[in-house]
C-alpha positions in Angstrom: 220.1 51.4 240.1 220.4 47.7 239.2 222.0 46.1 242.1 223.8 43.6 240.1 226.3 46.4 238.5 227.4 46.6 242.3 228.5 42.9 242.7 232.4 44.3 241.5 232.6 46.3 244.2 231.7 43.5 247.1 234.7 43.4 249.9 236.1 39.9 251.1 233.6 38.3 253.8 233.5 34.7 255.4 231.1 32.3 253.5 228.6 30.8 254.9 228.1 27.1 256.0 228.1 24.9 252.8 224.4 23.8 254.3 223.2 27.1 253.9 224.8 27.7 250.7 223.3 24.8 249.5 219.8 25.3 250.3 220.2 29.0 249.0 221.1 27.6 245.6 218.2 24.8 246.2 216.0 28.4 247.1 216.8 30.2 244.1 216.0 27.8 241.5 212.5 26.9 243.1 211.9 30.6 243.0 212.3 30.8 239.6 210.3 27.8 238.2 207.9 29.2 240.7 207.9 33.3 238.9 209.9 36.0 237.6 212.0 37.5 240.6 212.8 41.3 240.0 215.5 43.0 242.6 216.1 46.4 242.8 218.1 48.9 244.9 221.1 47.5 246.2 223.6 47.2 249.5 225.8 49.9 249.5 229.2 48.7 249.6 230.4 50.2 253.0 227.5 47.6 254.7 228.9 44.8 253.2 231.0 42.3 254.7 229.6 44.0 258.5 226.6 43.4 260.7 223.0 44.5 259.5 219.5 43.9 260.1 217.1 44.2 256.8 213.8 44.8 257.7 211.1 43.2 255.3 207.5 43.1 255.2 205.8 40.1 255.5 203.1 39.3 252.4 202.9 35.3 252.2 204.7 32.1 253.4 206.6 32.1 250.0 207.9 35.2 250.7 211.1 34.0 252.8 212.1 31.8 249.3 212.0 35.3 247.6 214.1 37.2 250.1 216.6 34.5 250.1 217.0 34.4 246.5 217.1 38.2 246.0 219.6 38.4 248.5 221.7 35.9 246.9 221.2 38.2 243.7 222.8 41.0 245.5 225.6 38.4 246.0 225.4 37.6 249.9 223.3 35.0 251.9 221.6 36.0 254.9 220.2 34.7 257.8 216.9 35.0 260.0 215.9 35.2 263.2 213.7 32.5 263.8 210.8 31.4 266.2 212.4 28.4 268.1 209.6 25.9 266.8 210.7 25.9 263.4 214.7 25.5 264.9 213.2 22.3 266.8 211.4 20.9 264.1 212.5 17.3 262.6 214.6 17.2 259.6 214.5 21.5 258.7 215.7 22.7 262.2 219.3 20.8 262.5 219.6 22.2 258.8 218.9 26.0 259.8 220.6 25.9 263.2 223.8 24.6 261.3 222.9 27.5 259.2 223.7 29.8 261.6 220.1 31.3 262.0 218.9 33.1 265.4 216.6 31.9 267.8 213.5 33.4 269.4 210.6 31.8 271.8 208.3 35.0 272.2 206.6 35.3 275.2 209.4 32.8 277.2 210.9 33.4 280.0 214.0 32.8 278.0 213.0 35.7 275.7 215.4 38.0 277.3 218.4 36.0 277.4 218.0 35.1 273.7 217.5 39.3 272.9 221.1 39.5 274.7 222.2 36.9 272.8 221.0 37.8 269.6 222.4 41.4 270.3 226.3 39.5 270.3 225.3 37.5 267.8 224.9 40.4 265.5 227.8 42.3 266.3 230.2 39.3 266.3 229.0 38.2 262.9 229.3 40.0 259.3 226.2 38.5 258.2 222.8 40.2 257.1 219.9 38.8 259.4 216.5 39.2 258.3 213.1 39.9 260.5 209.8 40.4 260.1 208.9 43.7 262.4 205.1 42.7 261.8 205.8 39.1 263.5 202.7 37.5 261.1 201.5 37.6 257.4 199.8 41.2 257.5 196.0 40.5 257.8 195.4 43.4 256.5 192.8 43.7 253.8 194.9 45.5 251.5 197.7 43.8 252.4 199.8 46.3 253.7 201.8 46.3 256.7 200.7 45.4 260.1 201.3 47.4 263.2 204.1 45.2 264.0 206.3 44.8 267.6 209.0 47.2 268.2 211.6 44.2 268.9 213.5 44.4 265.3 214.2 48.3 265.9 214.9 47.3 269.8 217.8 44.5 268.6 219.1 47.2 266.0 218.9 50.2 268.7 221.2 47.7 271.3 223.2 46.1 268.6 224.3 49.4 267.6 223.7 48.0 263.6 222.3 49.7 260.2 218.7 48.7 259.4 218.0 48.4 255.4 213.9 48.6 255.0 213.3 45.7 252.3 209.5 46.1 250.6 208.5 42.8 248.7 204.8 42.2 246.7 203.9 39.0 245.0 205.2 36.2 246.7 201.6 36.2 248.1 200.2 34.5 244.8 202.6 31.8 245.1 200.6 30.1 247.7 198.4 30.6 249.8 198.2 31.3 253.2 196.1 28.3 254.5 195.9 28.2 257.9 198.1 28.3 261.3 197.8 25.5 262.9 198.3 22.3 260.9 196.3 19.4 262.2 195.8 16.7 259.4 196.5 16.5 255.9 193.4 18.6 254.9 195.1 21.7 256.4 197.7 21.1 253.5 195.4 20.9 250.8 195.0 24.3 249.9 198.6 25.3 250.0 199.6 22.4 248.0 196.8 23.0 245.1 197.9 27.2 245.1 201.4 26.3 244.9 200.9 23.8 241.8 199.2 26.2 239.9 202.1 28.8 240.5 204.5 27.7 237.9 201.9 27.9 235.2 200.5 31.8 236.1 204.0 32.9 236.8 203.8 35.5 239.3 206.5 38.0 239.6 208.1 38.3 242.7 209.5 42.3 243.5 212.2 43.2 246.3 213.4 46.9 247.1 216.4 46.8 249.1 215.9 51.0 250.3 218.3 53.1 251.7 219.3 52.4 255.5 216.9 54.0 258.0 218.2 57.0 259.9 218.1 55.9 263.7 220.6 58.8 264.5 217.8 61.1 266.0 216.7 58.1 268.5 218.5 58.0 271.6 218.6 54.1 273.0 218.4 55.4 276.7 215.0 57.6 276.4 211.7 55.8 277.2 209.7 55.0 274.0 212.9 54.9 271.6 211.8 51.5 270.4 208.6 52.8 269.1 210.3 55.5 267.4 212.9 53.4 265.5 210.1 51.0 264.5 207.9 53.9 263.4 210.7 55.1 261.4 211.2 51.1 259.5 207.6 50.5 259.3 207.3 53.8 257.1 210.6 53.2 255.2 209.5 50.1 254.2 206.0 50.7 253.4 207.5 54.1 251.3 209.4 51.1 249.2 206.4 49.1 249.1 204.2 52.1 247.2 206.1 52.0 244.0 206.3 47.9 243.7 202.4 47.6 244.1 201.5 51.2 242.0 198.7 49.0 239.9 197.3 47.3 242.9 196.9 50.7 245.5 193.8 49.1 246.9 193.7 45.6 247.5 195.7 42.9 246.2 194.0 41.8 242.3 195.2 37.9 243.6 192.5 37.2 246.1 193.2 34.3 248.6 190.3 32.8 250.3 192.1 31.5 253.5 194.0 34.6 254.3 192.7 36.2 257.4 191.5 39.7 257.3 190.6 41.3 260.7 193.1 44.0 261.2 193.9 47.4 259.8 197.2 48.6 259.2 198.4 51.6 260.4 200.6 52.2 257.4 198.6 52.7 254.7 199.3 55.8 252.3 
């Protein structure tokens, strides 16, 4: 069902900073001179408007332009829970934390204090957030979805929130993956010279919002529930994933020389 035939039916909600709203609109357009963006499923009206994690693989490091813009399609801006390095950086970070985006430093000792905060943060605020379960650009060969960390379906399980699986393929041949630490200009090169090449081979950018995942059967308080609840996102969103990338079942047909490819996902079909 097209999503945009659901945009009547949206509830009142707060908007979002006039920052954020800005570099949304800033977002979309770039997407489009960039590809074709195609959006399908939608957010079902009774989790508008009310706290909600979406789930999304992650395929490139054009792929958070996409979300953003499809989002925006379905007629609501979200935020993301972010590694505190990019919140610190010059310039970006005083734009995203006015933003209202979430903050984590993994493997802090601050770690836990930010998970309880993040935990209020989502059920004070009526605001989407988006993660990344896998934590890093799969580097899988095929490109399908790492083995991920458990702490997306850990912050839903506390937070007590739905979790919408989101599957996205082709924001990958926007540009490339290059390289992750950035140490001189040469680092940039290769992202630069993929992403001026994107507007003239057009790539078309896919995102299935699926139906929420059913938690109900996971109990918060039994040992291993975070596993479970992952388990059960990782599939839903891979299940979404099949259908977007039916001519490309193998490996991706855009190959991208710097991506790594050293681990195998558990998820494959």
């Amino acid at each position: 069902m097209v999503a945009s035939q659901h945009r009547q039916h949206v509830p009142p909600r707060r908007r979002p900073p006039a920052i954020w709203r800005t570099m949304t609109t800033l977002d979309t357009g770039l997407v489009h001179l960039v590809g074709r963006l195609k959006v399908s499923g939608f957010l079902p009206r009774e989790l508008r408007g009310r706290p909600l994690l979406l789930a999304a693989n992650h395929i490139g490091v054009f792929d958070a332009f996409v979300l953003i813009a499809a989002c925006q399609q379905l007629g609501f801006a979200p935020r993301f829970l972010l590694a505190g390095g990019l919140l610190d950086a010059p310039v970006i970070g005083p734009a995203l934390r006015a933003s209202g985006h979430l903050r984590v430093d993994r493997g802090k000792a601050s770690a836990v204090e930010q998970f309880a905060a993040a935990v209020e943060a989502m059920r004070a605020t009526p605001s989407p957030i988006i993660v990344y379960p896998e934590g890093r650009i799969s580097r899988d060969p095929g490109l399908w979805p790492e083995r991920g960390k458990t702490g997306a379906a850990r912050l839903a399980l506390a937070a007590g929130v739905p979790v919408v699986p989101v599957s996205q393929w082709g924001a990958h041949e926007a540009v490339y993956w290059g390289t992750e630490k950035v140490q001189g200009i040469a680092d940039l090169l290769p992202l630069a010279r993929s992403g001026l090449t994107a507007p003239l081979r057009r790539p078309t950018f896919k995102v299935h919002f699926g139906t929420p995942v059913d938690l109900s059967t996971v109990d918060p308080a039994r040992p291993g529930a975070g596993m479970r609840a992952h388990t059960k996102i990782m599939e839903a969103i891979t299940a979404g994933l099949i259908p977007l990338r039916a001519t490309e079942p193998d490996r991706p047909r855009f190959h991208d020389p710097t991506r790594p490819t050293d681990t195998v996902s558990p998820w494959r079909p």
